[in-house]
Each structure stands twice: as C-alpha cells, then as structure tokens.
C-alpha positions in Angstrom: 60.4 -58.7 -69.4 63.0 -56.6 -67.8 64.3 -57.4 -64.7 66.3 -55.7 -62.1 69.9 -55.8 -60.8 70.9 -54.7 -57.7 71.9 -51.4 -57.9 75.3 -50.5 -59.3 76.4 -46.7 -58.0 76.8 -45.6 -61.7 77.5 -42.4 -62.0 76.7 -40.2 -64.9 77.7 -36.3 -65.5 75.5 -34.6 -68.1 76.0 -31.2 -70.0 73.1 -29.6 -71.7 73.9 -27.1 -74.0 71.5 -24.9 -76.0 73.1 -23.4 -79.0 72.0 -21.1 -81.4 71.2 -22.4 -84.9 74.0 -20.2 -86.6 76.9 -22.2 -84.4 75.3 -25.2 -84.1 77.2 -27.0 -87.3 80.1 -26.3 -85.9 79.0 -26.7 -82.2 78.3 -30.0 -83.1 81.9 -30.7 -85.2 83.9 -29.3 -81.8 82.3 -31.3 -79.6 83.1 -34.9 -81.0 86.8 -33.9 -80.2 86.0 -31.9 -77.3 84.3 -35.3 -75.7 87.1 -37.7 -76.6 89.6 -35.0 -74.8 87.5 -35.3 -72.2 87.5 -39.1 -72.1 91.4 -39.6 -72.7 92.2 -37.2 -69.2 94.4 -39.0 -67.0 95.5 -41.8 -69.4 91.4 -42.4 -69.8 91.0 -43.3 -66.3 88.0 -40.8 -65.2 85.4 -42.1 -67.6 84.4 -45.0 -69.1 82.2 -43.9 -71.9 80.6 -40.9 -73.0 77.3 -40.3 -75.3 76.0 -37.5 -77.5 72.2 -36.5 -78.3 70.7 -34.0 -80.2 67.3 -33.2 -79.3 65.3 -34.4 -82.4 61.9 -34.0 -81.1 58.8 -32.0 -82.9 59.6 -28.1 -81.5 62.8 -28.7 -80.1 64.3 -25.9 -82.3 62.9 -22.6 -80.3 63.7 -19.5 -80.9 66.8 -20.3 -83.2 68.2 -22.5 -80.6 69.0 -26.2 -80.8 70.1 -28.5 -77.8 73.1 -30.9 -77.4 73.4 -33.3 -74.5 76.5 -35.3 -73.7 76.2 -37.9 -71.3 79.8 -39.0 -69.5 79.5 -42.3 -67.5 82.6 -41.8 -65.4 84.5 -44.6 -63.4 83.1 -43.9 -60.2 82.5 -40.8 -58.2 86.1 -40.2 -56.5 86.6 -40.2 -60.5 84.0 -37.3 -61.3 85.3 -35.4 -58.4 89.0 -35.6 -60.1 87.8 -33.9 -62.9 85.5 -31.4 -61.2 89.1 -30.3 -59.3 91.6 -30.6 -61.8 90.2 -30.4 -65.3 86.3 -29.1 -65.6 87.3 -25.3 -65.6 90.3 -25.6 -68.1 88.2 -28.1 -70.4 84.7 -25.3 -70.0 86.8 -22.7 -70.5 87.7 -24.5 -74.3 83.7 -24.1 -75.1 83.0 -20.6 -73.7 86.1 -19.0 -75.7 85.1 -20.5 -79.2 81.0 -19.5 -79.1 80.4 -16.8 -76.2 77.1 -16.4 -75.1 76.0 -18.6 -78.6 76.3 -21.3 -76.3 74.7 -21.9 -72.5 75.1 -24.8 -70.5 73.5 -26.9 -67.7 75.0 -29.5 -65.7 74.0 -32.5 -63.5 75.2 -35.7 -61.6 73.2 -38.6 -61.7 73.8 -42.2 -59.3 71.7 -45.1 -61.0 69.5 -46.5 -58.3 69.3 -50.2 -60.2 69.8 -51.2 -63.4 67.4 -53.3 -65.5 68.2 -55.3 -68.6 66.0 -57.0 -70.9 65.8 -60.8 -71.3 65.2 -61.8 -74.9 62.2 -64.3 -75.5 62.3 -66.2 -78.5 58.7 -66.1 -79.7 59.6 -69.7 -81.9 60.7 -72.2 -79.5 59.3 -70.6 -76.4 62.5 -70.3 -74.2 65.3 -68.3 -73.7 68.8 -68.9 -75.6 
C-alpha cells in the first residue's frame, strides 16, 4: 500500500519535443549531452537529476514524428528561475540551430503536491522488513 508524505515543493521542468523521424537518431544522440550540460550549470547546483523518455506507446509515431520528453528535477524553484534568467535561451538556442523547425518544443513547471512511496510487504512472513 502506498502511503503519503507530506508534501515536498519538488519542482520539475519538462521539455517535450516532437521531432521528425529523419532527425530523430541523432536528436536522440545530442540530447544525452545536451542534458548533462544542462545538469553541470553552475558547478551542478540548479538540478538535481534529470530523466529522458521516448514515447513508446501504440501510435505515438504520427505523421513522421516521434516525441522525446526530458524531465529536469531542479533543486528548488529560486534554482529553476536561475536558469530561466541566465542559461535557458543560450542552452535552446543549442537545439534550434542544429534541427530548425525538424524539431518543436513544449515546456512546463510542475510543484509535487505530496509524494507517496510504496511499502514493501513480504507475502512469506507476513511483515514488513
């Protein structure tokens, strides 16, 4: 059973980005670098991890496009706003000069609300360890 924790002011910026099939190889090879960059600004002190998904499910490839979303959990949110002001344009600017208009993005904030974490049962002994 999962159980809540008090909320935790996470904050998390995410970047969707719908590429056309003929970039997305290499798309998907710039980005790895592009995100640890991104995570090493400031002696690494504006995020704490960041995440990448490609979106595998049954007719997510539409129209010769595929999508890419990278989840940043920054440090808090005085930390997103230091990158919004001092590094988002230089580090967008990266992306839009290497594919054009092959590439389009969307971007959002999210603050957790709570946080839940599952308790393991063991189904043997009837307890938790």
């Amino acid at each position: 059973m999962a159980t809540p924790e008090v909320p935790v002011g996470s904050v998390v910026y995410v970047v969707e980005a719908v590429i056309d099939s003929d970039v997305f190889e290499a798309y998907h090879g710039w980005i790895v670098s592009h995100v640890q960059q991104i995570l090493e600004l400031d002696n690494g002190s504006l995020f704490q991890t960041a995440e990448v998904f490609i979106n595998t499910e049954e007719g997510s490839i539409q129209d010769g496009k595929r999508k890419i979303s990278v989840h940043y959990r920054a440090v808090d949110k005085k930390a997103l706003d230091t990158y919004f002001s001092q590094h988002a344009d230089g580090m967008r600017k990266d992306g839009l000069e290497r594919f054009g208009s092959k590439v389009s993005y969307s971007r959002r904030v999210l603050e957790s609300a709570f946080r839940a974490k599952a308790t393991p049962q063991s189904t043997t002994f009837g307890y938790v360890f």
